[in-house]
Residue frames as a rotation matrix with the C-alpha (Angstrom) as fourth column:
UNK 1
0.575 0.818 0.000 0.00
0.818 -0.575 0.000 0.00
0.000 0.000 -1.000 0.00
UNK 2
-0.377 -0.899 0.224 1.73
0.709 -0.435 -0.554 3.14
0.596 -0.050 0.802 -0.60
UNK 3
-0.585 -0.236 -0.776 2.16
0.778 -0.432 -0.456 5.93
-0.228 -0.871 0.436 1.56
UNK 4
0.754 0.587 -0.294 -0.60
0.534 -0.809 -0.245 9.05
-0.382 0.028 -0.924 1.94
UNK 5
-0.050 -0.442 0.896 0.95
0.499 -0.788 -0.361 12.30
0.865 0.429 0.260 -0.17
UNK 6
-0.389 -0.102 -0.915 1.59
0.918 -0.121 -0.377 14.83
-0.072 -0.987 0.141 2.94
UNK 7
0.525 0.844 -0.107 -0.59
0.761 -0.523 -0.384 17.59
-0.380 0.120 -0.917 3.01
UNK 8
-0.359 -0.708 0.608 0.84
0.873 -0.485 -0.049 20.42
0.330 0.513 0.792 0.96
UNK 9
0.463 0.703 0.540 -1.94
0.477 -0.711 0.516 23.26
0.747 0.019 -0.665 2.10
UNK 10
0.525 -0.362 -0.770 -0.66
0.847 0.315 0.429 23.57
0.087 -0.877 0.472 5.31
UNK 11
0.342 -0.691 -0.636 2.39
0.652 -0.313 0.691 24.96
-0.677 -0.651 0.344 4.57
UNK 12
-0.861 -0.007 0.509 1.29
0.400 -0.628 0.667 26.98
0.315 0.778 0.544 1.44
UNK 13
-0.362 0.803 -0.473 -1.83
0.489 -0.268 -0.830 28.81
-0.794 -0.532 -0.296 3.31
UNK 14
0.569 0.681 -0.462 -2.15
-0.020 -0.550 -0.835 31.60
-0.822 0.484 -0.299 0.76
UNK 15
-0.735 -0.645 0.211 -0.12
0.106 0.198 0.974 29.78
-0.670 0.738 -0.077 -2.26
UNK 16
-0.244 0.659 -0.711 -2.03
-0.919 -0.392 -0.048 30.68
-0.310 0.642 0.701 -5.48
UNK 17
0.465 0.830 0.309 -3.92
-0.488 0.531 -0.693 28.07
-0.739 0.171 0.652 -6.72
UNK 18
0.568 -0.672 -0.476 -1.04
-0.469 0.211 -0.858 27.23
0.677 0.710 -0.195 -9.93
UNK 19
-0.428 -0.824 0.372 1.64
-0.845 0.219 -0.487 26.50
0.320 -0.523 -0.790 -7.18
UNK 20
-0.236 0.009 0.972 -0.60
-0.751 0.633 -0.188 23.92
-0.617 -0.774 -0.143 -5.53
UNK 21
0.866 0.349 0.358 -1.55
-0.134 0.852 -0.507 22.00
-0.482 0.391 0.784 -8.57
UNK 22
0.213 -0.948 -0.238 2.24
-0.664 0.039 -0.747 22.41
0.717 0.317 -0.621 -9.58
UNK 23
-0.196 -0.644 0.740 3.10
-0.970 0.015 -0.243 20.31
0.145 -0.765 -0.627 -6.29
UNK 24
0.157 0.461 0.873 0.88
-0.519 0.791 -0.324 17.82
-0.840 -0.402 0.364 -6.31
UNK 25
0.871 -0.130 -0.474 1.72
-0.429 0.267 -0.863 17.14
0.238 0.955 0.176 -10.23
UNK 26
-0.007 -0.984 -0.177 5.59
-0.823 0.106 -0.558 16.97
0.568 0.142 -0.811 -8.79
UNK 27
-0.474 -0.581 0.662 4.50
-0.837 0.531 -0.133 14.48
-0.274 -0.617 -0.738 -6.42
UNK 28
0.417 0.777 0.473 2.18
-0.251 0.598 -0.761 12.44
-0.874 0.198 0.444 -8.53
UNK 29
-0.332 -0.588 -0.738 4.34
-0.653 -0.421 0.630 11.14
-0.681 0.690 -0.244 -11.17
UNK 30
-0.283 0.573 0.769 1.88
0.367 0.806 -0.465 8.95
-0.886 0.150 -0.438 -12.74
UNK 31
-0.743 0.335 0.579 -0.30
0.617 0.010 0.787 9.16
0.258 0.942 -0.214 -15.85
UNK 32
-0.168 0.784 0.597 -2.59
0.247 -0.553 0.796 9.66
0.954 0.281 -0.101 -14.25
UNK 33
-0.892 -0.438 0.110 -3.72
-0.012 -0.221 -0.975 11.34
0.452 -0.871 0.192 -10.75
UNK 34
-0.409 0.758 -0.508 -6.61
0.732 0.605 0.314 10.12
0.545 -0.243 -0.802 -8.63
UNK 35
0.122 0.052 0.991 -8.86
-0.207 -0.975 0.077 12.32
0.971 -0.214 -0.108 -6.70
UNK 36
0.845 -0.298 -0.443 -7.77
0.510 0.697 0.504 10.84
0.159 -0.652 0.741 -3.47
UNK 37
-0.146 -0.982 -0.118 -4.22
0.989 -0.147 -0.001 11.88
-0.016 -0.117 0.993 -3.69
UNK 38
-0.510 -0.477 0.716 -5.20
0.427 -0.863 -0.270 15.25
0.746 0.168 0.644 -4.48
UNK 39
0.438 0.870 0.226 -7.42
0.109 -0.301 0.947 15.53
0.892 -0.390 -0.227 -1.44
UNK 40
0.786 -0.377 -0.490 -4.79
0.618 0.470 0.630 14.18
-0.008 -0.798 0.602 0.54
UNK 41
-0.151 -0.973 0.172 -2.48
0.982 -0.168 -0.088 16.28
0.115 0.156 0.981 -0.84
UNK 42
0.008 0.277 0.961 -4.57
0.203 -0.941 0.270 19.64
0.979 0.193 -0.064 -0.56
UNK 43
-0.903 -0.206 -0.376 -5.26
0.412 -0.178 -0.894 19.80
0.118 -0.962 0.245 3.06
UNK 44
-0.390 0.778 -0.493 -7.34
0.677 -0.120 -0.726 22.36
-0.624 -0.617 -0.480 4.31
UNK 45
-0.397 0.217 -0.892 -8.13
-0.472 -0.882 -0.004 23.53
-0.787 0.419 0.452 0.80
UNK 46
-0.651 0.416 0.635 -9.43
0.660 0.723 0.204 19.88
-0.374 0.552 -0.745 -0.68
UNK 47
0.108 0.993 0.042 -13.11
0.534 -0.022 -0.845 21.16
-0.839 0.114 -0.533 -0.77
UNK 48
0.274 0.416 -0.867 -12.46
-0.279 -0.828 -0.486 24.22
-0.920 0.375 -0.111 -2.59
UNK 49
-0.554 -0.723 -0.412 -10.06
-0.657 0.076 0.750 22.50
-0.511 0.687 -0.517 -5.36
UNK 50
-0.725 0.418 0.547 -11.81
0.321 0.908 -0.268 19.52
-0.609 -0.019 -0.793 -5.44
UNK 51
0.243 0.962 0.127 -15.24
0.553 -0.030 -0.833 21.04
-0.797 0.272 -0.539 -6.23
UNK 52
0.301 -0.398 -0.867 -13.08
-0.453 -0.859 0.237 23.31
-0.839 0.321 -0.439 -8.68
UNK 53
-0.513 -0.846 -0.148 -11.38
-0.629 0.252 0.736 20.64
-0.585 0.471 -0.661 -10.43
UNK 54
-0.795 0.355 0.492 -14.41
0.338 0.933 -0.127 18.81
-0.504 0.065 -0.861 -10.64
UNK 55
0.298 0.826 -0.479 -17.11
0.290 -0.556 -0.779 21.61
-0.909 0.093 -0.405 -11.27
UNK 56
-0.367 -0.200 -0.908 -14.97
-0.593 -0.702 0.395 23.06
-0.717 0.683 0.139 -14.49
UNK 57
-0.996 0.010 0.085 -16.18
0.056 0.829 0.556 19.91
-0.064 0.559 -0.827 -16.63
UNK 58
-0.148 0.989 -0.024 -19.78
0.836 0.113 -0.536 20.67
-0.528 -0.099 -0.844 -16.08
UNK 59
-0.251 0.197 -0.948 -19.31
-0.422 -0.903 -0.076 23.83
-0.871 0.381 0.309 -18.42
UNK 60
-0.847 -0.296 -0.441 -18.96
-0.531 0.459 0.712 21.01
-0.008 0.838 -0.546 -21.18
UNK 61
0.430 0.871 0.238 -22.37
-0.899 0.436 0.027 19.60
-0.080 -0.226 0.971 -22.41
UNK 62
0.584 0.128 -0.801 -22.54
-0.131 0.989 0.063 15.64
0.801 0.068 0.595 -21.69
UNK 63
-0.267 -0.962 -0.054 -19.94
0.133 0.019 -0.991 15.99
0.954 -0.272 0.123 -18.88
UNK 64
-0.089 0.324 0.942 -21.94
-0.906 -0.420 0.059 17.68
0.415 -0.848 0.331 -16.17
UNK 65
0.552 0.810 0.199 -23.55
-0.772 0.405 0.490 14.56
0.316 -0.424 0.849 -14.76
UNK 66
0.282 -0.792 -0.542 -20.42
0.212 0.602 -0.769 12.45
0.936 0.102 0.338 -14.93
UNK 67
-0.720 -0.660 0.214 -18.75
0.147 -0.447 -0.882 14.87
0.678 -0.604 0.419 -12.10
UNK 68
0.166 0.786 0.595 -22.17
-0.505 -0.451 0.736 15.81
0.847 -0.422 0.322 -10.02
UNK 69
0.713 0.165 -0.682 -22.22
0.235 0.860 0.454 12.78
0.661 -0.484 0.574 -8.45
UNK 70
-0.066 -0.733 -0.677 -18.58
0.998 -0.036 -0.058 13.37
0.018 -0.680 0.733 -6.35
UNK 71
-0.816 -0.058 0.576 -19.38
0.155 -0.980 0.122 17.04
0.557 0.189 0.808 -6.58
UNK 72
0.424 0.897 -0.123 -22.90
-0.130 0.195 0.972 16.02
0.896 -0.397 0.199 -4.28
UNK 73
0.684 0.139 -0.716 -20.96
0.434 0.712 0.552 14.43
0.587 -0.688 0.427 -2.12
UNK 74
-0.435 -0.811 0.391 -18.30
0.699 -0.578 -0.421 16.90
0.567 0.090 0.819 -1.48
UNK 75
-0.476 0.544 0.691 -20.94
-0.249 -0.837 0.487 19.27
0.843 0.059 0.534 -1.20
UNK 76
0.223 0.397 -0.890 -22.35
0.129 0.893 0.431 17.37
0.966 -0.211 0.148 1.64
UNK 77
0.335 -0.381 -0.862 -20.03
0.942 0.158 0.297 17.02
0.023 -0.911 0.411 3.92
UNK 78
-0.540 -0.679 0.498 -18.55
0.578 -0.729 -0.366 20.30
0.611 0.090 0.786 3.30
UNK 79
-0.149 0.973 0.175 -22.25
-0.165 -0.199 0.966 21.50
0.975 0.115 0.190 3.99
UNK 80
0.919 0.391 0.055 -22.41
-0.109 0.119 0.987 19.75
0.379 -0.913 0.152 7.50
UNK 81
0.910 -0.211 0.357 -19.04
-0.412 -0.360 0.837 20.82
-0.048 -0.909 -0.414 8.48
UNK 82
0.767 -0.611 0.196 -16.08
0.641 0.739 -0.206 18.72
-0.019 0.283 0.959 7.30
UNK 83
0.762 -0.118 -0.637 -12.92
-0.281 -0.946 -0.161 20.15
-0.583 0.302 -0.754 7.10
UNK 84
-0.516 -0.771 -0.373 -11.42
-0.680 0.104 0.726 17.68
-0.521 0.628 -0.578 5.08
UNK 85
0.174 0.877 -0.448 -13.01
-0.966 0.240 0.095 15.59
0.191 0.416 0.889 2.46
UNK 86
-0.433 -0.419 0.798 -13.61
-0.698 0.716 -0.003 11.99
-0.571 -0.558 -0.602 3.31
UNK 87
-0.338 0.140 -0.931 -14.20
-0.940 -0.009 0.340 10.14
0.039 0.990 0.135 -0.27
UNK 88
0.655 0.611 0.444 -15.66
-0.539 0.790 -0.292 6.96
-0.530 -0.048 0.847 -0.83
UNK 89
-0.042 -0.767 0.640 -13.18
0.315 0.598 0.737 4.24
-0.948 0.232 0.217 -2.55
UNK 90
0.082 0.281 0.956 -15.28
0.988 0.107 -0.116 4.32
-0.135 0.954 -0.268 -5.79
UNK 91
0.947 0.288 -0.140 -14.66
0.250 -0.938 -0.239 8.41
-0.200 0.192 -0.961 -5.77
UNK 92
0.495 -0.846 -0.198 -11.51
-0.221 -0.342 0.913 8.31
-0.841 -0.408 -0.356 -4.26
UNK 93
-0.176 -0.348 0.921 -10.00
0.596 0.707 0.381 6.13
-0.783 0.616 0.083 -7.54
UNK 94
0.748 0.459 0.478 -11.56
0.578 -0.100 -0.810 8.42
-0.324 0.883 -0.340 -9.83
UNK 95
0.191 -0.937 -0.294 -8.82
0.773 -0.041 0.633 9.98
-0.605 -0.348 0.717 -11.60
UNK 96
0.986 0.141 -0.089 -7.74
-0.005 -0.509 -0.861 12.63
-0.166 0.849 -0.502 -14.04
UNK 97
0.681 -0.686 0.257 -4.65
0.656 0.414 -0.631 12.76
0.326 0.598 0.732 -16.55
UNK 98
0.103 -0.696 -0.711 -1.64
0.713 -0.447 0.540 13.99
-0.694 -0.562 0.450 -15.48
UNK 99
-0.618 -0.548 0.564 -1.11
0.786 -0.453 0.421 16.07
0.025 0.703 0.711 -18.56
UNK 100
-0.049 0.663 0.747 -4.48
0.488 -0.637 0.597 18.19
0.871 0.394 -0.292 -18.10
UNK 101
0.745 -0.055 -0.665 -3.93
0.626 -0.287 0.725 18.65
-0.230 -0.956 -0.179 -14.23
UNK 102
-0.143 -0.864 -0.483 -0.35
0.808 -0.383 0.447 20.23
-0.571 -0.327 0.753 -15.39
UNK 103
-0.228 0.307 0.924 -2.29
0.831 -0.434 0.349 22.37
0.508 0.847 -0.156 -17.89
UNK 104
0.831 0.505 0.234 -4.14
0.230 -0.693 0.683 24.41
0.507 -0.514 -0.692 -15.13
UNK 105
0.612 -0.745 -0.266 -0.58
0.394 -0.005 0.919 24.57
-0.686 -0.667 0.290 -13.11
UNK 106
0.253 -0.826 0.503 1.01
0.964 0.256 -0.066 26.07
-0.075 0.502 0.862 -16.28
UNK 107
-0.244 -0.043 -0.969 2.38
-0.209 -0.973 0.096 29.80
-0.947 0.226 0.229 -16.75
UNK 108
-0.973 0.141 0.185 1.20
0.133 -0.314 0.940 29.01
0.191 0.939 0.286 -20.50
UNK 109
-0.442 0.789 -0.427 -2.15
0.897 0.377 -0.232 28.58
-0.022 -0.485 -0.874 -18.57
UNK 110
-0.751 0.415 0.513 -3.70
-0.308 -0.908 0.283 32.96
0.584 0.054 0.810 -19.42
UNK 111
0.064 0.943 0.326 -6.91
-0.350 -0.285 0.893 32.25
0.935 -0.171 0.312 -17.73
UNK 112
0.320 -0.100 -0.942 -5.45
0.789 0.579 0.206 30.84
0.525 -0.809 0.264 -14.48
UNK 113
-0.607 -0.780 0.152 -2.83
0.678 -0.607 -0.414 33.41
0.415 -0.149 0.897 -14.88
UNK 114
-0.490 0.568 0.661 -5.86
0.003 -0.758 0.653 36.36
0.872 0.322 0.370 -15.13
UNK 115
0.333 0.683 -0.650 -7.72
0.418 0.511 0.751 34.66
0.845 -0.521 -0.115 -12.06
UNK 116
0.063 -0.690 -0.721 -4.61
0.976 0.192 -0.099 34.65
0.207 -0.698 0.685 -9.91
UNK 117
-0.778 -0.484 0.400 -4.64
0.368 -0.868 -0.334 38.61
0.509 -0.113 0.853 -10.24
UNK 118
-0.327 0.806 0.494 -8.26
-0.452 -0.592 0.667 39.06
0.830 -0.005 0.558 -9.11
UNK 119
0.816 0.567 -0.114 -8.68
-0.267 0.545 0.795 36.68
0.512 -0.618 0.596 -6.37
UNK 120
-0.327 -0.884 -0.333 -6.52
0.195 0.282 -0.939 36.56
0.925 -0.372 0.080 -2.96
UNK 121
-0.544 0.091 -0.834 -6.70
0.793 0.381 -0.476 36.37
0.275 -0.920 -0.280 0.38
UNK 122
-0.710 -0.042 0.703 -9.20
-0.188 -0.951 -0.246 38.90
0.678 -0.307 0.667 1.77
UNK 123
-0.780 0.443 -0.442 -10.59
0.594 0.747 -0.299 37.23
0.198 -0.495 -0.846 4.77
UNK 124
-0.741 0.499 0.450 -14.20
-0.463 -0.864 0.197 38.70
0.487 -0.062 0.871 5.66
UNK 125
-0.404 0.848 0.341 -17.57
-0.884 -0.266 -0.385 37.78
-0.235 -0.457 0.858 6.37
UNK 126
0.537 0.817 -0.210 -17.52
-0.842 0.504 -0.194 35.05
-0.053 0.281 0.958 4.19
UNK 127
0.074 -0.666 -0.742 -14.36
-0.138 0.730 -0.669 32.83
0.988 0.152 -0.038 4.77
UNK 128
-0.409 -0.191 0.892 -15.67
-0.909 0.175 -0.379 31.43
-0.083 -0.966 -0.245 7.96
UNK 129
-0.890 0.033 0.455 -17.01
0.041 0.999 0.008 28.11
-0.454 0.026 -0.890 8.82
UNK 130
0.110 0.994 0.022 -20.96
0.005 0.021 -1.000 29.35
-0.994 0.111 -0.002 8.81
UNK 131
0.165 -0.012 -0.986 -19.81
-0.850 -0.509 -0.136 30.64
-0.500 0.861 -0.095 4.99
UNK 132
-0.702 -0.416 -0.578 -18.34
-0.586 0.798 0.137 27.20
0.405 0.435 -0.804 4.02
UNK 133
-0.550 0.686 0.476 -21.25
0.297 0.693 -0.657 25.22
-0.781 -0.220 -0.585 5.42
UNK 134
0.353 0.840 -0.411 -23.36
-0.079 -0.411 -0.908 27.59
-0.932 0.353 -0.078 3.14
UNK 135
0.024 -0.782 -0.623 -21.30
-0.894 -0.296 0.338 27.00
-0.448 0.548 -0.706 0.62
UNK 136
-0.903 -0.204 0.378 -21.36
-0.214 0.977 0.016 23.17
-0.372 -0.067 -0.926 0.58
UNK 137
-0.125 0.977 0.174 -25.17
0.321 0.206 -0.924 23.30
-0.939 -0.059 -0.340 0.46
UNK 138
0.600 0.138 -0.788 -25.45
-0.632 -0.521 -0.573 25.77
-0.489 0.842 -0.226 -2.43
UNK 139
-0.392 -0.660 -0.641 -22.71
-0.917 0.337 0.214 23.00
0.075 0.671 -0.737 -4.10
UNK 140
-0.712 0.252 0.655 -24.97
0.109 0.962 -0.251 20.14
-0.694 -0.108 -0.712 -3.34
UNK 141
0.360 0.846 -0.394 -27.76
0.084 -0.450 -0.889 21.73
-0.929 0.287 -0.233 -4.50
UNK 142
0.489 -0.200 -0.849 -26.11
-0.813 -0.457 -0.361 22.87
-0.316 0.867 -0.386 -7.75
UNK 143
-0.837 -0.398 -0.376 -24.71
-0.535 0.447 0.717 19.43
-0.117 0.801 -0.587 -8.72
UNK 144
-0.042 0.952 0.304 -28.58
0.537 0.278 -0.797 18.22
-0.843 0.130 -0.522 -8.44
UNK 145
0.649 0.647 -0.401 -29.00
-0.165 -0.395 -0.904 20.49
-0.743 0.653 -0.149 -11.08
UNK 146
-0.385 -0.894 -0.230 -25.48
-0.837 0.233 0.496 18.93
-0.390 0.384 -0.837 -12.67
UNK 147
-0.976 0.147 0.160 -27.08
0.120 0.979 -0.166 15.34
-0.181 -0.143 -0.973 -12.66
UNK 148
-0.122 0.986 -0.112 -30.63
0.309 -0.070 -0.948 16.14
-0.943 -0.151 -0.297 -13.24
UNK 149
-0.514 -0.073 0.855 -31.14
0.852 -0.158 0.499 16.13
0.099 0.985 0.144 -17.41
UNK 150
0.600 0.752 -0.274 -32.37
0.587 -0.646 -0.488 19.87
-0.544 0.132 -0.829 -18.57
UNK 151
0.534 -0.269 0.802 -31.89
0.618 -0.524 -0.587 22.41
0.578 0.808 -0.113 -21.09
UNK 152
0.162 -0.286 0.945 -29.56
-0.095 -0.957 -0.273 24.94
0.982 -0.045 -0.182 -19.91
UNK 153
0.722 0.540 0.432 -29.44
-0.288 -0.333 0.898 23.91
0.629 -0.772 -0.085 -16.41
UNK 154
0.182 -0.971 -0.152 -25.32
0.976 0.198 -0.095 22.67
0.122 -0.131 0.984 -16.34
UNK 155
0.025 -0.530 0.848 -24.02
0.674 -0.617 -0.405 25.77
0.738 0.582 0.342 -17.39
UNK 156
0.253 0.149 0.956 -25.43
-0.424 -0.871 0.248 28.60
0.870 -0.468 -0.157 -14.95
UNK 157
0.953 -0.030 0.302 -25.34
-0.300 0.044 0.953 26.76
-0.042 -0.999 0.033 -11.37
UNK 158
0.526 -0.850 0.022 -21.49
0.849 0.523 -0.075 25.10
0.052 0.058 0.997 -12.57
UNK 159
-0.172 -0.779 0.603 -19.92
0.483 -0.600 -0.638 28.59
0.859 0.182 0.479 -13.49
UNK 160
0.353 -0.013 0.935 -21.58
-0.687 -0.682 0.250 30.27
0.635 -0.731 -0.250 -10.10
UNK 161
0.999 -0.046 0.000 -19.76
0.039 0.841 0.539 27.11
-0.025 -0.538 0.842 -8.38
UNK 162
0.275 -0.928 0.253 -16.68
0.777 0.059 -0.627 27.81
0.566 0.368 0.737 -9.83
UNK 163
0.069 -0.541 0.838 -16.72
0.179 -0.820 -0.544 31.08
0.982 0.187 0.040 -8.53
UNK 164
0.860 0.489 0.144 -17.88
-0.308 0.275 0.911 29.95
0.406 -0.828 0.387 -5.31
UNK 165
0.872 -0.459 -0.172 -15.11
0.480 0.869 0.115 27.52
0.097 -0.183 0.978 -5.18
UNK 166
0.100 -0.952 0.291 -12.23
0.744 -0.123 -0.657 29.49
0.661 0.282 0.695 -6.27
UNK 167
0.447 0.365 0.817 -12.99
-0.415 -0.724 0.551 31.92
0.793 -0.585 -0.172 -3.09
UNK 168
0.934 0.335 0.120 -12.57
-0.305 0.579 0.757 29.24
0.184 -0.744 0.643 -0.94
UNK 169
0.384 -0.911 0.149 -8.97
0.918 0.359 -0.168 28.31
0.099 0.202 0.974 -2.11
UNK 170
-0.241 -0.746 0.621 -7.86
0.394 -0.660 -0.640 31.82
0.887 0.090 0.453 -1.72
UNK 171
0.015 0.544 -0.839 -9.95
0.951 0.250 0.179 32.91
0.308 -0.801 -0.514 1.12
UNK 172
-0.892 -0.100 0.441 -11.01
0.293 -0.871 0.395 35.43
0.344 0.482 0.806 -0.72
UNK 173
-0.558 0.800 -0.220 -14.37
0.773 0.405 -0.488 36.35
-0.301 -0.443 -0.844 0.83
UNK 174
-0.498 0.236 -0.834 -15.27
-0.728 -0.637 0.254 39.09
-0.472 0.733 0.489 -1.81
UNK 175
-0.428 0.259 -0.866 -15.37
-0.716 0.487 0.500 36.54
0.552 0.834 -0.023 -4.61
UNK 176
-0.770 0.571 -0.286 -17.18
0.553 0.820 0.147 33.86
0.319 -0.045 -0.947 -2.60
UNK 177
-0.647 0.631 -0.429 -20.06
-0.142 -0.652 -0.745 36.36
-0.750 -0.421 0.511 -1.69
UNK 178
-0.260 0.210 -0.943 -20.14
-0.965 -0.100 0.243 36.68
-0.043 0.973 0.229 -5.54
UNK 179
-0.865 -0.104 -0.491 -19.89
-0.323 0.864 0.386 33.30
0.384 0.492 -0.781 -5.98
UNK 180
-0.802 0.591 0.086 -22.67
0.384 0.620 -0.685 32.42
-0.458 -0.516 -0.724 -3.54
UNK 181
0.058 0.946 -0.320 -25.39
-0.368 -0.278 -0.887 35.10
-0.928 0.170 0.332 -4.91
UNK 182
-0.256 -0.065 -0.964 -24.65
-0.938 -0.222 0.265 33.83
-0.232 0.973 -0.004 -8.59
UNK 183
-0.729 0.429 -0.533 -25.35
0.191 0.876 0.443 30.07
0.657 0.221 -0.721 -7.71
UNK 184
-0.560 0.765 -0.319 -28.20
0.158 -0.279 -0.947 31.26
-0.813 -0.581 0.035 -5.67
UNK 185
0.017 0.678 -0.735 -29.75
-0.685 -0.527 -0.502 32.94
-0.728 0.513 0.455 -8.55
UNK 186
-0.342 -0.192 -0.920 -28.53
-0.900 0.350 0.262 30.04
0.272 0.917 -0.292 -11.05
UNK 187
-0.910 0.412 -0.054 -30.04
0.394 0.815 -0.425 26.96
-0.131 -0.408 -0.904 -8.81
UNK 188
-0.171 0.845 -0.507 -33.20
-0.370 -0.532 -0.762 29.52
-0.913 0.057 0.404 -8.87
UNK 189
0.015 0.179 -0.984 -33.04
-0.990 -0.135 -0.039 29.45
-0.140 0.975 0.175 -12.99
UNK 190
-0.676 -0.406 -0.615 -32.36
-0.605 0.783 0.148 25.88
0.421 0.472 -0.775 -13.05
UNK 191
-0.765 0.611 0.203 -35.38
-0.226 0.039 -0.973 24.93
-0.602 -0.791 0.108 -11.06
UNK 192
-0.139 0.683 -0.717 -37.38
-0.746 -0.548 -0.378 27.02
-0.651 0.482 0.586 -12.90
UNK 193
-0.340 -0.177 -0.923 -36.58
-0.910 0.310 0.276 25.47
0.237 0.934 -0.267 -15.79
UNK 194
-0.928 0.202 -0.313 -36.86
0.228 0.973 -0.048 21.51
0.294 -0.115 -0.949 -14.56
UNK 195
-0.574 0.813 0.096 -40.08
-0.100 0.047 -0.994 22.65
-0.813 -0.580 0.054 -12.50
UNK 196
-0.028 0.625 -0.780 -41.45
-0.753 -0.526 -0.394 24.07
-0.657 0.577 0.485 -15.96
UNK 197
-0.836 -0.318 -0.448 -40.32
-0.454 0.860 0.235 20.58
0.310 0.400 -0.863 -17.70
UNK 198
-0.952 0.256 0.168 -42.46
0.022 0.605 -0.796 18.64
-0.305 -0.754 -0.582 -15.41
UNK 199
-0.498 0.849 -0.175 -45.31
-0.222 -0.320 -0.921 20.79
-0.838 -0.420 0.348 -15.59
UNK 200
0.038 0.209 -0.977 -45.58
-0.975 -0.207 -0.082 20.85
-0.219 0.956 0.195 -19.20
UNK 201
-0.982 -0.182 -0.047 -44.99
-0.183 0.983 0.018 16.72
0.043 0.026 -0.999 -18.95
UNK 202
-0.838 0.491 0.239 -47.72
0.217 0.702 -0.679 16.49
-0.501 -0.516 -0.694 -16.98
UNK 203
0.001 1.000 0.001 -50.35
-0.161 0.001 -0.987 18.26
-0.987 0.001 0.161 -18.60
UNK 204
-0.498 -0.270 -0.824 -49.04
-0.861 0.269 0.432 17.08
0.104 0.925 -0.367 -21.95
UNK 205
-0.814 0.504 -0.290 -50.09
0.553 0.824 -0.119 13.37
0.179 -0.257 -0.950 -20.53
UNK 206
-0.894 0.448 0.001 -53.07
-0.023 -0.044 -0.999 14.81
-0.448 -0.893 0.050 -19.70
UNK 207
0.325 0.554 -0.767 -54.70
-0.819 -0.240 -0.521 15.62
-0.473 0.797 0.376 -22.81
UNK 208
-0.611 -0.450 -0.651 -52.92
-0.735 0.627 0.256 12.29
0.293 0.636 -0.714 -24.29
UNK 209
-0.997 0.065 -0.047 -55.02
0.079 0.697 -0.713 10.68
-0.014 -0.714 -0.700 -21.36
């Protein structure tokens, strides 16, 4: 059995987001890199990466529902308080390719690069625990609408996750504010939308009936 990756967060508190998926690449020299290891290896900044690493795939149609599922559970425990994530085997195994993990960790990487200037520590109101419970929920809640087929209803609650998410990893409590009213208002629209699905099901069968 091999040895746990030591936590890397720790002792990078307010490393940018590049540096830590640079570390965990240097110590994962596999193909490929499991989410496990990088949970173990994030520390006390799994959740936010995790749900980050997992949440950008749900911008891609057919993809969302793939990720929801460990993006539910995440959301979960984060939700009632975790402060590290505690995966299931059949999550923990899931993996992604080393070569796309060192993509987001490159300096050829402009839209990481662009992030990294706008988002940094600025502890407030919202980079406490109550904020990161609320946080979890609003990410449970939004991979239901990840995993649940519907027009349009990946896109909006995945990108206010992201921004949710990428708060959290800086403990930036500007940009999770942001992040929280935008998947607020995008779990709202994505409702809508499935509620209005339904309705129109049902009274479609009705006249058929």
């Amino acid at each position: 059995m091999e040895d746990a990756l030591p936590p890397i967060a720790g002792n990078h508190q307010n490393a940018p987001i590049s540096r830590l998926i640079a570390e965990v690449v240097e110590r994962c020299p596999g193909e490929r890199i499991t989410l496990g290891e990088m949970a173990e290896a994030f520390g006390d900044r799994a959740f936010g990466l995790l749900i980050l690493l997992l949440c950008l795939p749900g911008l891609l149609p057919g993809m969302a529902s793939i990720f929801g599922t460990p993006m539910l559970i995440l959301g979960v425990q984060m939700g009632l308080g975790f402060r590290q994530p505690k995966l299931p085997g059949f999550i923990a195994r899931q993996s992604l390719k080393r070569t796309d993990v060192m993509r987001l960790s490159s300096g050829s990487s402009k839209m990481l690069a662009r992030v990294e200037r706008y988002v940094r520590p600025r502890p407030g109101p919202f980079t406490n625990n109550t904020a990161d419970k609320v946080v979890g929920w609003l990410t449970a809640y939004a991979a239901l609408m990840l995993i649940l087929p519907g027009p349009g209803t990946n896109g909006p609650p995945a990108f206010g996750t992201i921004i949710m998410s990428l708060g959290v990893v800086e403990n930036d409590s500007k940009v999770v504010g942001i992040g929280i009213l935008a998947t607020i208002l995008a779990n709202f629209f994505a409702t809508a939308v499935l509620v209005a699905i339904v309705w129109f099901g049902v009274e479609a069968l009705g006249y058929i009936i």
